[in-house]
N, C-alpha and C positions, 0 to 999 in steps of 0.2 A: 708436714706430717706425712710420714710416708702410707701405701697400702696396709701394712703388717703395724703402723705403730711406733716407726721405728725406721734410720736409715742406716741402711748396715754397710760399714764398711770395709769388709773384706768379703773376697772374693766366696761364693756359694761350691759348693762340692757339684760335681753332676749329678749326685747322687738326692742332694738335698732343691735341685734346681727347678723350676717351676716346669709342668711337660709346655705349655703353648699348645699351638694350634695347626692345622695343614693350613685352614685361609688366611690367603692375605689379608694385610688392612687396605683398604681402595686405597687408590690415591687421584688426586684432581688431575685434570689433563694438562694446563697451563699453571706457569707460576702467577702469582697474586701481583706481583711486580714488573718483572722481565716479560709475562707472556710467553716462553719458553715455554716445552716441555718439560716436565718434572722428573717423567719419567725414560727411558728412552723407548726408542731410538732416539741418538741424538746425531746430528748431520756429523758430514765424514771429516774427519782431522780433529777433532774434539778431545780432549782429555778429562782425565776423571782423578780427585783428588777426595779423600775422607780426612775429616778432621774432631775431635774430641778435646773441646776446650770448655769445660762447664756447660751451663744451661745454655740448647740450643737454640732457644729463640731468638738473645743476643748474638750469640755466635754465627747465625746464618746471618742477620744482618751485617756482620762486618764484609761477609764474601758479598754477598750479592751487591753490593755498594763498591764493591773493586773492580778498578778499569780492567776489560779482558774477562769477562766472568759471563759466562753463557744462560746457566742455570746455576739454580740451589737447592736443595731437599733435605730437607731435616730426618732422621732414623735412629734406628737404634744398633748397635754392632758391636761386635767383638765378645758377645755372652754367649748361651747357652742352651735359651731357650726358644723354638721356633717361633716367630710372630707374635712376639710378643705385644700386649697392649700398654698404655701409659702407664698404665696404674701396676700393673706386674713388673714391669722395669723400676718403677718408685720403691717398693718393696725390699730390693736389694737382692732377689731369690732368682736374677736371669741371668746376672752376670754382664748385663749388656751396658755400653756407652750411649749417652745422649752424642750425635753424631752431625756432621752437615758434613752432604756432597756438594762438591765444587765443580761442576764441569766449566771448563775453559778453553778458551782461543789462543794454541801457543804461539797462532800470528800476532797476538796482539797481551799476551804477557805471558808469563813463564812462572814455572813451580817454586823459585825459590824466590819471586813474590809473593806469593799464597805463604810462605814458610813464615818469611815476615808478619803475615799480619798474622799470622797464629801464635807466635811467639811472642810477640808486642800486646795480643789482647788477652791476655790471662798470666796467671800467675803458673808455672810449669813445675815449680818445687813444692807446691802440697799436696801431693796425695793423691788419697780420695776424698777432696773437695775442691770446693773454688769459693773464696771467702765465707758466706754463710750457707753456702749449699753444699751439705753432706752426705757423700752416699759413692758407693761404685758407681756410677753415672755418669759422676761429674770429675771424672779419671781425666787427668791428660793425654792424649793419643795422639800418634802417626799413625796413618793404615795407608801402605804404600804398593800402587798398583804396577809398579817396574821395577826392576833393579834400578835404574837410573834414579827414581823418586825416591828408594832405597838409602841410595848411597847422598844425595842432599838433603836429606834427612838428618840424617846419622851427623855429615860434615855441620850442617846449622845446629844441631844439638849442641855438638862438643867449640864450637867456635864462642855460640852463646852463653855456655858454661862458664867461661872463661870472662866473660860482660859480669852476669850477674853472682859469679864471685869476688868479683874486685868491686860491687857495689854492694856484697857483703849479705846476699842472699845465699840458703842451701843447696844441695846437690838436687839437679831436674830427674824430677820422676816419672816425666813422657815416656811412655811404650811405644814401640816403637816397630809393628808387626808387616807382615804381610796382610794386604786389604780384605778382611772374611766377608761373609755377606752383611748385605744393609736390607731392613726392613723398615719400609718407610714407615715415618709416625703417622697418627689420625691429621684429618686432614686440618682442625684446629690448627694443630702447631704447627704449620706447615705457614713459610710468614708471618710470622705469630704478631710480629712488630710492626708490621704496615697494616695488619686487621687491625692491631690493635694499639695507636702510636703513643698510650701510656699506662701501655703494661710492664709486668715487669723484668729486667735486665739487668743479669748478677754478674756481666763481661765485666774484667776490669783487669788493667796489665801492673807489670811492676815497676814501668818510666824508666825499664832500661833498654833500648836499642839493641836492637840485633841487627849482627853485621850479615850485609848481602853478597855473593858473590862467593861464598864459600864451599860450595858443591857443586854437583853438576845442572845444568838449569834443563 
């Protein structure tokens, strides 16, 4: 049940959008898992990945469980409304995605294995939802921090299009933007699944493969 009652899905006018706030929400210093920072700095050669595949508490755990993955951080982006809090994002009035960053070692794997496992753990042709969770939130999204991350984006979109319509799924409804800002979540959700190893996890893909090597890495 959302803040308002209700999980809206379609996108809020700016006009109708919640204002937020100037303060941040904190954030912890280390990850709950990695030991990493959460926030940065992050050491030198590192890259930065955002991703929007339903509720991110499942979500983060698929990254930080991938070989080559530095940190993780759960946020909210791509809405409206400054800092927002959990419960105003629930709402549907910020416009914002449930989000995880991905910072990674591209000595030690590459973007368009991150591509894969986002594409492999949700379902990319519903909307605004992901199984039984409704709402702008749970949007599918690219938020791509280079031309390069751009253009393997775009390539793994339309390659995988081509999988999960020959296994007879609809047209993918991933966005597919320039990376806006991320405001991290309360520090709860932040590792939501190693605090807490049987809460709950609405990640679930649609068991068709997505081919690798199809953009630029």
């Amino acid at each position: 049940m959302g803040f308002f009652g209700t999980r809206k899905t379609t996108m809020p006018s700016p006009e109708r959008a919640l204002p937020g706030r100037d303060e941040k929400i904190p954030v912890p210093e280390r990850h709950f898992v990695l030991d990493a920072p959460l926030a940065p700095p992050y050491p030198e050669g590192m890259e930065i990945a955002l991703f929007g595949l339903g509720c991110f508490w499942g979500a983060e755990r698929k990254f930080w469980q991938a070989e080559g993955v530095y940190s993780t951080a759960v946020g909210y982006a791509a809405g409206l409304t400054p800092n927002p809090s959990y419960q105003e994002v629930c709402s549907g009035y910020t416009g914002h995605n449930e989000v995880v960053q991905v910072v990674f070692d591209p000595a030690k794997t590459d973007y368009e294995a991150l591509l894969k496992i986002f594409w492999e753990s949700h379902d990319p042709t519903q909307g605004m939802r992901q199984g039984n969770d409704h709402g702008t939130q749970y949007r599918s999204g690219i938020y791509t921090t280079s031309g390069a991350q751009r253009a393997a984006a775009e390539a793994s979109r339309d390659a995988y299009q081509q999988q999960l319509t020959a296994a007879g799924y609809g047209e993918i409804t991933t966005e597919i933007l320039d990376a806006p800002e991320l405001y991290y979540a309360e520090e709860y959700h932040q590792q939501y699944l190693a605090k807490n190893p049987g809460g709950y996890c609405g990640i679930g893909g649609t068991g068709v493969s997505c081919p690798v090597g199809v953009g630029v890495g």
